[in-house]
C-alpha positions in Angstrom: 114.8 100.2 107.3 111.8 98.2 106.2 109.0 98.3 104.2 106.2 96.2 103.2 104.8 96.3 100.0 101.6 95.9 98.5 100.7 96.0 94.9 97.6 97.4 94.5 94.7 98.1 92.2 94.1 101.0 94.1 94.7 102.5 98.0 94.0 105.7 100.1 95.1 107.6 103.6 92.7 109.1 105.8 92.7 111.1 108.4 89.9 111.7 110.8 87.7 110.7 108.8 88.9 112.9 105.9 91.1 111.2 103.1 94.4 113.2 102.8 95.9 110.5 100.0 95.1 108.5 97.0 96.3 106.3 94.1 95.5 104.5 91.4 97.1 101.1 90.3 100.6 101.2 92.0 102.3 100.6 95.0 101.4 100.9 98.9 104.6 101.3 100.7 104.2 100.5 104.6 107.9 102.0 105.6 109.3 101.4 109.2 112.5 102.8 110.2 114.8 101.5 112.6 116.7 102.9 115.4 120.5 103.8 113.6 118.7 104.3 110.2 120.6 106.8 108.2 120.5 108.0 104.6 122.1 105.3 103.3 119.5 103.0 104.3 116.8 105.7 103.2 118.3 106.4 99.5 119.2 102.2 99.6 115.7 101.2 100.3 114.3 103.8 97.3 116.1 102.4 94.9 114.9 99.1 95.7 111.6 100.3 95.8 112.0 102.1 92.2 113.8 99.0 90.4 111.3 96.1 92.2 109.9 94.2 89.1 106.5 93.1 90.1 103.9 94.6 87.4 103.2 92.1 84.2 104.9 92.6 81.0 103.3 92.0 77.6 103.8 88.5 78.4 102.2 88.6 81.6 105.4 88.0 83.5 106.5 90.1 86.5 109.2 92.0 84.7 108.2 95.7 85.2 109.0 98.3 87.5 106.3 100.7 89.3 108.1 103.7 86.6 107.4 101.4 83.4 104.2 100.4 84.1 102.4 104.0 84.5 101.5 103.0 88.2 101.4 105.5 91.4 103.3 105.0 95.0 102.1 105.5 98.6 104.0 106.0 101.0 102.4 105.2 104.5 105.1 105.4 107.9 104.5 102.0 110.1 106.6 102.1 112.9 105.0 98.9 114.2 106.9 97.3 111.5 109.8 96.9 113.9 107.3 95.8 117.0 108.7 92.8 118.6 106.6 90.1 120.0 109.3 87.2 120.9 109.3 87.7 124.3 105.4 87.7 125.4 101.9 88.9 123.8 102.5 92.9 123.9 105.1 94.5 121.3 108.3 96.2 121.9 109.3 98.7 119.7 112.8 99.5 121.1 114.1 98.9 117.2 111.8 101.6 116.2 113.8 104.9 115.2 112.5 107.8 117.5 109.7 109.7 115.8 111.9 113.0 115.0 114.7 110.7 113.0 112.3 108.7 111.3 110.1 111.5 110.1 113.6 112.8 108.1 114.1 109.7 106.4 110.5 108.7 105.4 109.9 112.3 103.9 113.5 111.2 102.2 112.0 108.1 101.2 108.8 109.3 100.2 110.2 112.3 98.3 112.9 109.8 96.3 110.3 107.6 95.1 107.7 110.6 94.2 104.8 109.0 96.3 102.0 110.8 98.2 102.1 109.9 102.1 100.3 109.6 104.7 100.1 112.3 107.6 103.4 111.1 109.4 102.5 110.2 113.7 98.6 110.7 112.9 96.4 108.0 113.4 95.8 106.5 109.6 93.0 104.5 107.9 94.6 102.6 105.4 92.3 101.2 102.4 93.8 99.0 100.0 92.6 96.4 97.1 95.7 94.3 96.7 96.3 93.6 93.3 97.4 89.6 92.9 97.9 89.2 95.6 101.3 90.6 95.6 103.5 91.6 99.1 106.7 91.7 99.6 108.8 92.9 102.7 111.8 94.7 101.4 114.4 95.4 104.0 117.9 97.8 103.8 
């Protein structure tokens, strides 16, 4: 499993045009699964995602987790994050979990860290302002 994550001032889903999801300062959480994926790896990667210490203390240090610093999560699935371009121009995504396991474990995902999603196999507008910048790929 594999997520890439954005710290953000603010971010939003939508859907044909029509926004289905929004937050505030937080995290975006761009969450590919891979083929084998279990709910190890889902529960794993949520707990990373919980404990990562990238918001400012009071001494303007990255020492704060999402939970401590108020903020809001977004949860967005991305199975492109396991697209593989080594071998010519076009991706592969063999290491992509089929659509009907990886919907289970990013609405485990999503659900453990308490985040609004995305509409899971719908085409998605993503809007983001990062906040730092800050990105991180987090991988489990």
């Amino acid at each position: 499993m594999r997520a890439l994550v954005q710290r953000v001032s603010e971010a939003s889903v939508s859907v044909a045009g029509e926004e289905v999801s929004r937050i505030g300062p937080g995290l975006l959480v761009l969450l590919g699964v891979r083929r084998g994926d279990g709910p190890d790896e889902a529960d794993r990667i949520a707990r990373k995602l919980l404990a990562l210490r990238v918001f400012e203390d009071d001494e303007g240090r990255m020492n704060r987790a999402v939970g401590e610093s108020g903020g809001e999560l977004l949860c967005v699935s991305q199975f492109t994050l396991y697209g593989d371009v080594r071998k010519g121009n076009r991706p592969s995504f063999v290491d992509a979990a089929p659509p009907e396991e990886a919907e289970l474990l990013y609405e485990r995902v999503r659900k453990a860290l308490g985040a609004r999603g995305g509409v899971f196999g719908a085409h998605m507008e993503v809007a983001l302002v990062n906040d730092g910048p800050v990105t991180l790929l987090v991988e489990a």
